[in-house]
C-alpha positions in Angstrom: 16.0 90.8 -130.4 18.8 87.7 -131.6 21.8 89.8 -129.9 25.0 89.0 -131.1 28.0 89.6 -128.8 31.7 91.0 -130.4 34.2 89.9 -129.2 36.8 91.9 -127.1 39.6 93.8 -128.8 38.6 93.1 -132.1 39.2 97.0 -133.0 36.7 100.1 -133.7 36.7 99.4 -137.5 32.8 98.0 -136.6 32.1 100.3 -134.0 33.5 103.3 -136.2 31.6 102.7 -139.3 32.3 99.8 -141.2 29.6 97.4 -141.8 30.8 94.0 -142.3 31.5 91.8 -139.1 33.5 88.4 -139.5 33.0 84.8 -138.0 35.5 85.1 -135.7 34.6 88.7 -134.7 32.1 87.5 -132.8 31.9 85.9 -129.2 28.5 84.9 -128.6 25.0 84.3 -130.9 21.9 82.9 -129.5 21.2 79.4 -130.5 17.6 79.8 -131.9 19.1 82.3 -134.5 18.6 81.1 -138.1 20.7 82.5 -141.1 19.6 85.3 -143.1 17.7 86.2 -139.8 17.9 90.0 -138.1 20.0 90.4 -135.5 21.2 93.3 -133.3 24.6 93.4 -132.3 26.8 94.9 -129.0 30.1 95.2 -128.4 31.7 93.1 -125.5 30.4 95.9 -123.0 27.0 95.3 -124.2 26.9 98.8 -126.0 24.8 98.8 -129.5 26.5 98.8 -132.3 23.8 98.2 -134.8 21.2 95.9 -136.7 21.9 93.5 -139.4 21.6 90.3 -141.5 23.7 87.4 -140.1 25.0 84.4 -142.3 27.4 81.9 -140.2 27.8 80.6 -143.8 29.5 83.2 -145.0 33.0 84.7 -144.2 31.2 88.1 -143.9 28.9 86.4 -141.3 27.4 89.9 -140.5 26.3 92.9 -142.8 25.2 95.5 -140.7 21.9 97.5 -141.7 21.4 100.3 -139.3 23.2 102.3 -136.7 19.8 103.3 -135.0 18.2 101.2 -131.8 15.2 101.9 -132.4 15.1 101.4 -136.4 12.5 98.1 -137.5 13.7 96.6 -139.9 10.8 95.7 -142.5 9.5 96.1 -145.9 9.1 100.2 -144.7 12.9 100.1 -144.0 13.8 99.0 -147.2 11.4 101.2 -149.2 12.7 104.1 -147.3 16.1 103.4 -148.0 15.2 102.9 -152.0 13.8 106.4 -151.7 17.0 107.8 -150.4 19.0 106.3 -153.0 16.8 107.6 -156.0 16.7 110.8 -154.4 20.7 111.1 -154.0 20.5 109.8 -157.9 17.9 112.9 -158.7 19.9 115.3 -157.0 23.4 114.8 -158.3 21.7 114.5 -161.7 21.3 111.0 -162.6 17.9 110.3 -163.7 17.3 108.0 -166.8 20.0 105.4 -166.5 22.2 105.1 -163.2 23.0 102.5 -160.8 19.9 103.1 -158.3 21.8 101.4 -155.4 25.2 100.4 -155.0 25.2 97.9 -152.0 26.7 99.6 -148.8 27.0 102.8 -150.3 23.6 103.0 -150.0 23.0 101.2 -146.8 21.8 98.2 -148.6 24.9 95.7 -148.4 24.9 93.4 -151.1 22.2 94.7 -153.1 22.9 96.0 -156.7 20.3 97.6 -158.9 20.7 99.3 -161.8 18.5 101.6 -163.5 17.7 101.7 -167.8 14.6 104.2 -168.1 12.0 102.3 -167.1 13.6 98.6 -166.9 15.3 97.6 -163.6 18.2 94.6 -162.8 18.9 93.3 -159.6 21.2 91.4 -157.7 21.0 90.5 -154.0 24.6 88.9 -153.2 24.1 88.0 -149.6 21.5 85.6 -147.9 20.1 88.3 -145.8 19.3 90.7 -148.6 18.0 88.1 -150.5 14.8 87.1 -148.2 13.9 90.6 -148.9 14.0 90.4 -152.0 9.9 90.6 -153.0 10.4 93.5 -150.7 12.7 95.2 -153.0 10.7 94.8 -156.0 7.2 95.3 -154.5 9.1 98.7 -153.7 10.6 99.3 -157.1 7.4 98.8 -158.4 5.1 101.4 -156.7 7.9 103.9 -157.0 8.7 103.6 -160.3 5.2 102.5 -161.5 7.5 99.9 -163.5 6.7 96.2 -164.2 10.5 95.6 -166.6 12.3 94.0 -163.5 14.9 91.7 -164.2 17.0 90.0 -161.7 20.8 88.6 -162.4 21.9 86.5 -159.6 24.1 84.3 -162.1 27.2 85.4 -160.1 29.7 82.6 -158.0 29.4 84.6 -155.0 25.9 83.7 -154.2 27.5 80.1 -153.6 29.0 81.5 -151.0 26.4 82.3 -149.0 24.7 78.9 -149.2 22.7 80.9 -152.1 22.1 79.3 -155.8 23.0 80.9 -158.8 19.7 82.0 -161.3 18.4 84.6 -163.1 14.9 85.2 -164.8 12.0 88.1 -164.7 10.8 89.3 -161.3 8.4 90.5 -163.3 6.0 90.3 -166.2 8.2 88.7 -169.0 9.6 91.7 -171.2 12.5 91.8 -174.2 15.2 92.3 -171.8 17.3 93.2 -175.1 16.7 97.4 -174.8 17.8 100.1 -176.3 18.6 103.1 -174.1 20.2 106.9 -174.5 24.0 107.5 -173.4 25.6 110.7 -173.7 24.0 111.6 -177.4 24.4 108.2 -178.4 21.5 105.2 -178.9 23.1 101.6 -177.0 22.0 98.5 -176.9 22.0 96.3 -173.7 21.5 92.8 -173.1 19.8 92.6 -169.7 19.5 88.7 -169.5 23.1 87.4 -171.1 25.2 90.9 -171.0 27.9 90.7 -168.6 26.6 92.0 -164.9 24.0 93.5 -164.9 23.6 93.9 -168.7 25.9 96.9 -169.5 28.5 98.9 -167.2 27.3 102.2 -166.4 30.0 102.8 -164.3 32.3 104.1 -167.3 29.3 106.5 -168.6 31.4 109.9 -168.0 34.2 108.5 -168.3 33.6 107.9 -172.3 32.5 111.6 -172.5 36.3 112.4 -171.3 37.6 111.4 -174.6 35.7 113.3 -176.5 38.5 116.2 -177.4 41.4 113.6 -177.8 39.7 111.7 -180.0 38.9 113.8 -183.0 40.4 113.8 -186.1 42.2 109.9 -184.5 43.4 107.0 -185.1 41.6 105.0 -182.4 42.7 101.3 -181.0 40.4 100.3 -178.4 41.2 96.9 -176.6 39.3 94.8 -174.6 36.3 96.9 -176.3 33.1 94.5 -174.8 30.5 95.5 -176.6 32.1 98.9 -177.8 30.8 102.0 -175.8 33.9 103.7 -175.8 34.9 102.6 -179.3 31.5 104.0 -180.7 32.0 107.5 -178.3 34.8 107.8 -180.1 33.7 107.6 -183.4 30.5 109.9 -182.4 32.7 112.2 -180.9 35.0 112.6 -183.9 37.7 109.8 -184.6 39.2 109.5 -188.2 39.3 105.4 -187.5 38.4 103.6 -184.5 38.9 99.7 -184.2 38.1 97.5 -181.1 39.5 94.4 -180.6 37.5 91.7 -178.0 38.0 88.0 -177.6 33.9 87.4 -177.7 32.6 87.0 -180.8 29.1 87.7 -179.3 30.1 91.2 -177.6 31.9 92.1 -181.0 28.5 91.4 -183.1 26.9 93.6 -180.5 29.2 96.3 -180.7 28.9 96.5 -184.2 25.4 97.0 -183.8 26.3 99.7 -181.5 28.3 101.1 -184.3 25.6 100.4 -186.8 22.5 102.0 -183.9 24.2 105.5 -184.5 25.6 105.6 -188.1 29.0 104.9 -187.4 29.8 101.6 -189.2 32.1 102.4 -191.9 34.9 104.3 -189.1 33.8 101.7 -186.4 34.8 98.8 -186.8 35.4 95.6 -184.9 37.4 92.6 -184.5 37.0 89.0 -182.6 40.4 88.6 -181.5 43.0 88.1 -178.8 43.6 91.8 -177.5 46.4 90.6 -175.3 48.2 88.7 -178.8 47.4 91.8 -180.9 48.9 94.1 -178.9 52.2 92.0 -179.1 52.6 91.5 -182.0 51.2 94.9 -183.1 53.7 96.8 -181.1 56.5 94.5 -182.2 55.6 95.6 -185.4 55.8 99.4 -185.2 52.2 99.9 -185.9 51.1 102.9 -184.9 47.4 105.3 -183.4 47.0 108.6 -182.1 45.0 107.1 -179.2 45.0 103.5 -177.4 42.0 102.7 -175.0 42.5 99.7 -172.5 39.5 98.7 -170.6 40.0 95.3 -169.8 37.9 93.3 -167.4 39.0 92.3 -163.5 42.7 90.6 -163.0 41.6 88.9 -160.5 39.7 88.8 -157.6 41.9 87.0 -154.6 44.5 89.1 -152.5 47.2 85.7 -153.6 46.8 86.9 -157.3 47.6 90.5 -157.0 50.3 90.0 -158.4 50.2 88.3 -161.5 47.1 91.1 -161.8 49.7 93.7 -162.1 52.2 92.3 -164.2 49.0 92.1 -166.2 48.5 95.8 -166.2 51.9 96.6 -166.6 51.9 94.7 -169.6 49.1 95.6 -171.3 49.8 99.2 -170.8 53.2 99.2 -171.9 52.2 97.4 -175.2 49.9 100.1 -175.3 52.3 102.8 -175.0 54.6 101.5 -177.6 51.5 101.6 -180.2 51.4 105.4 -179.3 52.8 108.1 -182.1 54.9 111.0 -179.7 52.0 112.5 -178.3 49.2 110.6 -178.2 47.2 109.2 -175.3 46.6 106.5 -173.7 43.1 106.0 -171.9 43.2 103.4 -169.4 40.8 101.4 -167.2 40.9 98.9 -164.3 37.6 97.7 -162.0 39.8 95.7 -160.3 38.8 95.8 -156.8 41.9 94.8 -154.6 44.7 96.7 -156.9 44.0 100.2 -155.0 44.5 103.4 -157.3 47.9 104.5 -156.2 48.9 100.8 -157.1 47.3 101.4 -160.5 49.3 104.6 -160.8 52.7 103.0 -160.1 51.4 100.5 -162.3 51.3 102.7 -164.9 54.1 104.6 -163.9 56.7 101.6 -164.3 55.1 100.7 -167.8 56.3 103.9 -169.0 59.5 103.4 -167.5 60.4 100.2 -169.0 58.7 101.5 -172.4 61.4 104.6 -172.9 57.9 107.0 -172.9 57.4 110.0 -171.0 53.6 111.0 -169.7 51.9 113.2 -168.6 48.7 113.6 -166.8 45.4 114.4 -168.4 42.4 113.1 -166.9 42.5 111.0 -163.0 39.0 110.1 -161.9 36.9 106.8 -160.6 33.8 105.4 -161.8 30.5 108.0 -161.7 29.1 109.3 -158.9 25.8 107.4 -159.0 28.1 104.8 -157.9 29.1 106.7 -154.7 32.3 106.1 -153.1 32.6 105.8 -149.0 35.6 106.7 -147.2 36.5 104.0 -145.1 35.1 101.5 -147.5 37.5 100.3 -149.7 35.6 98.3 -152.2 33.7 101.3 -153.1 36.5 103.0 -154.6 37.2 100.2 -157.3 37.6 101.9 -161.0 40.5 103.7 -161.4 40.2 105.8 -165.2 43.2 107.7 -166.2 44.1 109.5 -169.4 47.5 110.2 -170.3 49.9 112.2 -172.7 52.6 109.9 -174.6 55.6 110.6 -175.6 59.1 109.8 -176.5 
C-alpha cells in the first residue's frame, strides 16, 4: 500500500481538497518506496486522505490522484479520467481544438494535453505522471483513433523532478507544422518549435471579444507572437493592424497567418523591441484607436513579483498614452503568481499616473476548456480585460 504519514497540524488545505503535499508535510514514508511510485496517504490519526504519485525530489513531493480508498490506480484509471475530461470538453462545447486536460483541473496533476483536430501534444511535468505516460497515449489513441501525437517536455521544470528535458513524436512521425480552424479564421501552428505546446489556446475567446472594437481601427498589437489577435482583428474589421514581437521567427509566422486568410496588405508585422517602441512611440504622440498587450510571463518566482508589476504597469501605461480619447486598451497577463485583483490595481495605477480615465468593458480569464478550481490558485492564471480610454 506504500502509506505515507502527514504530519500533525500541518492544516486541512490537504485534507480539504488541495492536491499537492510538500516534503516537510510529511512525517513518515516507508523505506522500500521508490520515486514516481503510488502511494496512499493518512493524516496523523491514520485517516485516508487519498492516493498519489510521490517524488522526494521534488518540492511538491506528493500530487495527490484520488480521494477514493478503494480507487486502483492503473492504465483503466487514467483512460477513465481522459474520458471525463473530453466529455466535460464535449459538453461545454469544445470539440475541435481545446486543451483536452489541464493538469489538476482535471485530476491529472501535471499532465497537459492539448487538442488540434486530430493531432494531440503532451506534456507530463512531474515524475509520477510521466511513468504513465505510454498509458496516456495508448489511451489517446483508441479514443481518438488518432496516430498525430506529439509530446513537448522541452520545459525547465521537468529538471526539477529529477526528469530530462525532450521532445519528439509519440507517434508515427507526422508534419507537426498544421493548419487548424479558429473562430472563422485558418492558423497555423508549430507543434515541435512553437512556444508550449505549439500555439495558446487559452486566448481563443478572448480574440472573439474584440471583434466590435476593432472595426473601422487603427490597431497596435504588442508582444503579437505569432499574431492571432493581430490577424482577428483584421478579419474582424480593423482599418490597420500592426504587431510588433521581438522574434523574427514568430513575426514570419504571423505574417503567414496574415497571408493564410487574405489579410496581408492591413496586417502587417514588425521584428522589434515592443517594450522600446512603445517608448518612444508614446513619447512621440503617436496615436491608434486600439492598443493590444499580450505579453508573455513576468516572471515566475514569488521574489520577482515585483519587478513583474512595474512591468505591467509600464507597459500598460505606455499603452494608454498611445490611445486617442476613447479608445481601448485590450490587455493580457498569464502570469501565474500576480493574482487578478493585483492585475486590476495594476492597471488601475497605470491610468492614474497616465492622466486617463477608464472604464470597464470586457473582465474575463482564459476559456473554459481550461477550467478553473476554486481553491486552486494556479488555475486561475490569465487575467483578459478590455478597457475604455480616455482623457
Amino acid at each position: 500500500m506504500n502509506p505515507v504519514i502527514l504530519k500533525k497540524n500541518i492544516g486541512l488545505r490537504v485534507e480539504n481538497g488541495h492536491p499537492w503535499i510538500f516534503g516537510n508535510e510529511i512525517a513518515d514514508t516507508e523505506e522500500t518506496i521508490k520515486p514516481g511510485d503510488i502511494v496512499t496517504v493518512y493524516n496523523s490519526h491514520k485517516k485516508f486522505v487519498g492516493k498519489g504519485f510521490i517524488n522526494p525530489k521534488s518540492q511538491i513531493a506528493i500530487r495527490l490522484l484520488t480521494r477514493k480508498e478503494n480507487e486502483v490506480i492503473d492504465a483503466g484509471f487514467f483512460r477513465n479520467r481522459l474520458e471525463a475530461a473530453w466529455a466535460y470538453r464535449k459538453r461545454i462545447g469544445y470539440t475541435e481544438n481545446c486543451r483536452l486536460v489541464f493538469g489538476e483541473a482535471d485530476g491529472l496533476p501535471a499532465l497537459i494535453i492539448d487538442k488540434f483536430g486530430e493531432h494531440f501534444v503532451i506534456q507530463t511535468l512531474a515524475l509520477g505522471m510521466d511513468l504513465w505516460k505510454p498509458a496516456i497515449v495508448g489511451s489517446l489513441q483508441e479514443i481518438f483513433k488518432t496516430e498525430k501525437i506529439y509530446e513537448r517536455n522541452d520545459v525547465p521544470v521537468r529538471e526539477l523532478e529529477g526528469l530530462v528535458q525532450q521532445k519528439g513524436f509519440l507517434s508515427a512521425p507526422f508534419n507537426t507544422k498544421i493548419i487548424f480552424p479558429e473562430n472563422g479564421l485558418q492558423m497555423e501552428a508549430d507543434l515541435e518549435n512553437g512556444q508550449k505546446t505549439g500555439y495558446f489556446l487559452d486566448q481563443q475567446d478572448n480574440r472573439r471579444a474584440i471583434r466590435h472594437i476593432v472595426k473601422d481601427a487603427d490597431v497596435l498589437g504588442a508582444f503579437c507572437y505569432t499574431g492571432s489577435f493581430e490577424v482577428h482583428a483584421g478579419y474582424y474589421g480593423a482599418r490597420s493592424v500592426l504587431g510588433l514581437d521581438i522574434s523574427e521567427n514568430a513575426v514570419a509566422q504571423a505574417q503567414r497567418n496574415a497571408r493564410l486568410n487574405g489579410l496581408e496588405e492591413n496586417v502587417r508585422f514588425e521584428a522589434c523591441n515592443a517594450f522600446d517602441r512603445l517608448k518612444k512611440w508614446s513619447r512621440e504622440h503617436r496615436k491608434f484607436d486600439v492598443v493590444m498587450l499580450d505579453p508573455p510571463a513576468f516572471t515566475k518566482s514569488r521574489e520577482h513579483i515585483g519587478k513583474a508589476i512595474s512591468g505591467y504597469k509600464e507597459i500598460n501605461l505606455r499603452g494608454m498614452k498611445l490611445l486617442r480619447s476613447g479608445g481601448f486598451l485590450v490587455s493580457s497577463s498569464c502570469t501565474n503568481l500576480v493574482s487578478p485583483q493585483l492585475f486590476l490595481d495594476t492597471i488601475r495605477a497605470a491610468a492614474k499616473d497616465a492622466g486617463k480615465k477608464i472604464r470597464q468593458v470586457v473582465y474575463q480569464a482564459q476559456s473554459p476548456d481550461h477550467p478553473i478550481v476554486w481553491g486552486l490558485e494556479h488555475t486561475h492564471y490569465l487575467k483578459f480585460l478590455i478597457v475604455e480610454v480616455s482623457d
